[in-house]
C-alpha positions as CSV (number, residue, x, y, z in Angstrom):
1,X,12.9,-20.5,-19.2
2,X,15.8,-21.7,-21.2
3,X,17.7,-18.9,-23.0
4,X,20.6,-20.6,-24.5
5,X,18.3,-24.1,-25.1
6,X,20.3,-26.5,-22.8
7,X,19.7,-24.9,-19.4
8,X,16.2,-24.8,-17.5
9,X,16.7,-21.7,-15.6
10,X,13.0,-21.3,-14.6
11,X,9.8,-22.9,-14.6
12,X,6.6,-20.6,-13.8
13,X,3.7,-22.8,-13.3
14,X,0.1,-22.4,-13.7
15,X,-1.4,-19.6,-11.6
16,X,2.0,-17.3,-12.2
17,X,4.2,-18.6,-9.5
18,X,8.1,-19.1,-10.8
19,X,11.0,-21.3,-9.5
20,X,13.9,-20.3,-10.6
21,X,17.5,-20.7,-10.2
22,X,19.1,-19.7,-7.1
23,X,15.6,-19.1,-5.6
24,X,15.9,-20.9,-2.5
25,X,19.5,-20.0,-2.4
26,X,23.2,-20.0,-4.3
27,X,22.7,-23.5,-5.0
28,X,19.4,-23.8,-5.9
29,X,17.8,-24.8,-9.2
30,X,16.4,-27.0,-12.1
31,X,17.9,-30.5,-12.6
32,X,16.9,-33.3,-14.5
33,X,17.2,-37.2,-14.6
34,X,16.5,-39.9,-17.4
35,X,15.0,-42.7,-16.7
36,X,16.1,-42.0,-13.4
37,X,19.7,-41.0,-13.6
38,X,20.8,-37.6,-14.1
39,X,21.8,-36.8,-17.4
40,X,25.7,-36.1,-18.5
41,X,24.9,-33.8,-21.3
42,X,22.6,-30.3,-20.8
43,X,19.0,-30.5,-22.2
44,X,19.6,-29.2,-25.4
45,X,22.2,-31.8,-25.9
46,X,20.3,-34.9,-24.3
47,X,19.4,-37.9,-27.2
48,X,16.1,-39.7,-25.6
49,X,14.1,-42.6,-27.0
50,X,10.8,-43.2,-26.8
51,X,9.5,-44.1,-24.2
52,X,12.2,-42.7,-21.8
53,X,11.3,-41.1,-18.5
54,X,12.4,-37.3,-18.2
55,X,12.1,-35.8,-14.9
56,X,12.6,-31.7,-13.7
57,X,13.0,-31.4,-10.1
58,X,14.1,-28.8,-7.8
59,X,16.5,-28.8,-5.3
60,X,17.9,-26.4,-3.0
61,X,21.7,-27.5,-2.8
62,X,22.5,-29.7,-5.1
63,X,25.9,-30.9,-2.9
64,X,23.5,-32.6,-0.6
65,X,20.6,-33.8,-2.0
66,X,22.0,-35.2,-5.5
67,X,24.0,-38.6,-4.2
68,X,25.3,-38.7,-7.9
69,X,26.6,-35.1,-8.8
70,X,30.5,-35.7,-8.7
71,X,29.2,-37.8,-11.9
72,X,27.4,-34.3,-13.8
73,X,30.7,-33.1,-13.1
74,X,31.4,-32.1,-9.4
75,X,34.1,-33.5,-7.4
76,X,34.4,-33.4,-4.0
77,X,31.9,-30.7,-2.2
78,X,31.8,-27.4,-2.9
């Protein structure tokens, strides 16, 4: 799911199950990396070249298990 085209706000996969945002909690959801560092801009907004490596992943607080979130725009911990 992507309503607004630069957010991943759910991913159902084959068989009907769906992750989604806040799912396993208020910090909980869909991030992404390129070529294995996450991304600055929103998906929508993301320039890729051929040959780059894009990555979804889940995680369930993204204050603890993304090391490099104060540089997506966090500071400190919520």
């Amino acid at each position: 799911e992507n309503p607004s085209g630069n957010y991943v706000t759910g991913i159902t996969a084959p068989g009907g199950y769906e992750l989604k945002e806040m799912t396993n909690g208020p910090r909980s959801g869909w991030m992404y990396t390129v070529n294995g560092e996450h991304a600055l801009n929103g998906i929508g907004e993301q320039v890729v070249k051929s040959r780059d490596k894009i990555v979804f992943h889940y995680v369930n607080d993204y204050a603890y298990e993304v090391a490099d979130w104060d540089k997506i725009g966090g500071t400190g911990r919520p």
